[in-house]
N, C-alpha and C positions, 0 to 999 in steps of 0.2 A: 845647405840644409838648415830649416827654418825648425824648432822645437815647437812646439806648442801647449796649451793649458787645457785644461778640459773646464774651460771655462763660455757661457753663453750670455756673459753680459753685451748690453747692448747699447751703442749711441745712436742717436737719429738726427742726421742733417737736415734739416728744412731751410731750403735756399730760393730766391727769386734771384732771378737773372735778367736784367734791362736789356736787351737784346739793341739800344741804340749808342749804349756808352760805356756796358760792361759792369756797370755797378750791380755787386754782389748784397741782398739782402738776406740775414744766416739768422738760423736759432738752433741751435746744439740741445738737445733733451735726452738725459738718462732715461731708460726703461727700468724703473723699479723692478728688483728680481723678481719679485713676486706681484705682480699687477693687481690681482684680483684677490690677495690677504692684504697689502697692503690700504692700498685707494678705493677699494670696494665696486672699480668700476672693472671691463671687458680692457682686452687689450685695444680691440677698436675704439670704443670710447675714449679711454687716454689718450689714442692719437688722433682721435675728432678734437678736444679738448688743445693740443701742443698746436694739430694746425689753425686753428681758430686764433692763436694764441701769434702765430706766423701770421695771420691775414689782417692781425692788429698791428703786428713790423711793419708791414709790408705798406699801412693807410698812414704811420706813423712817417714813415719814409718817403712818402710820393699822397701828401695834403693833397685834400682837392681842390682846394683855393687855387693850387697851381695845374694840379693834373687832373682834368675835372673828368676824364675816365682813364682806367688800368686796367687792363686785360691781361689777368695770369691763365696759363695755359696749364692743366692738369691733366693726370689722367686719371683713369675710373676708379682707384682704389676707397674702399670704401668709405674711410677716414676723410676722404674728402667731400661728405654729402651728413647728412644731418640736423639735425634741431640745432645743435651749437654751432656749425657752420655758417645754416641759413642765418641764427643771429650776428653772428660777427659780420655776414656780409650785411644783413639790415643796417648795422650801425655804420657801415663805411662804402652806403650805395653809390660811392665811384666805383670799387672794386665789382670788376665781372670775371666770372669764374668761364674759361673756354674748356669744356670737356672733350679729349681727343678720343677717336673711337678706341675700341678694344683693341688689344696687342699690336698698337702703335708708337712702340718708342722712338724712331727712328723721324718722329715728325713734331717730338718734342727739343726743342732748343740745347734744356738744363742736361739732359739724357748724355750730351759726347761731356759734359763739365763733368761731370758724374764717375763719367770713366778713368778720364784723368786726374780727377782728385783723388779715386782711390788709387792708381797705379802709382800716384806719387806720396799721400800718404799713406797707405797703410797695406800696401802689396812687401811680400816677403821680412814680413816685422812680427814682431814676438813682441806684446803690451803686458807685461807683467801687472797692472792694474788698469783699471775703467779711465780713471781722472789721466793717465798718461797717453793714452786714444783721444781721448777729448782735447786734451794740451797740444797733440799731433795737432787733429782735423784743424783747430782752431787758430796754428802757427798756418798751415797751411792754408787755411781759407782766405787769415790773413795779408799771406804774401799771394792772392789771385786778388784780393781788394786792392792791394795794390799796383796789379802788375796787369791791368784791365786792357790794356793790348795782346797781352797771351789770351784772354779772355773771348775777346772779339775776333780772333784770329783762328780758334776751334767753331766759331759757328760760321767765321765764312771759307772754311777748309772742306772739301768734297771729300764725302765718306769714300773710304776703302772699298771696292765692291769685290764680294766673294768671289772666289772662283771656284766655276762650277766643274 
């Protein structure tokens, strides 16, 4: 039996995943409790804002002197379209954004890392504060940066299929 808080803080993962070597590209961002007393902007804008802020990792991590295009694979949520987006891609025109149709996870890559990142960090755990979830993901991200064979090894593993 797992206790829990009646608490709704929030952390957000923003990860690229190189689908040739396994190398993990992260940004861990607090959700200010209060979004719109604190920062005056929508919850979506702040997260147009964090991932803009990811697409700047992301050009930082893979130059175009060497990768002269990168193709991140998204899917539709709002957060990923915008005036701060379209700018951050302007400044870093390698990056091309691949939008997957509608309720298509299962055809995005990061989608099975996702699963397992939370099964291992943060399934049947009780985080007494925000910064000890973020101290989790962020041990935890870093032992998948390191461990890029387990990494490669869930996108070439054939999904479970239901049974009907």
């Amino acid at each position: 039996m797992v206790g829990t808080w009646d608490n709704k803080d929030l952390v957000y993962c923003y990860a690229a995943l190189n689908v040739t070597n396994g190398k993990l590209t992260t940004r861990l961002v607090e959700q200010p409790a209060r979004i719109k007393q604190q920062t005056g902007q929508s919850k979506t804008r702040w997260l147009q804002v964090a991932f803009a802020a990811h697409l700047h990792d992301i050009a930082r991590a893979y130059p175009a002197e060497v990768y002269p295009e990168v193709v991140i694979i998204i899917d539709n949520a709002p957060w990923h379209r915008g005036p701060i987006v379209e700018a951050a891609l302007a400044a870093h025109p390698h990056l091309t954004l691949y939008r997957l149709p509608s309720y298509s996870p299962q055809l995005n890559p990061i989608a099975r890392f996702w699963r397992i990142l939370r099964r291992r960090a943060t399934h049947n755990r009780l985080f007494t504060t925000r910064s000890e979830l973020r101290q989790t993901l962020r041990h935890n991200l870093c032992y998948y940066q390191s461990m890029r064979h387990k990494v490669l090894s869930l996108l070439e593993s054939k999904r479970k299929k239901a049974k009907r």
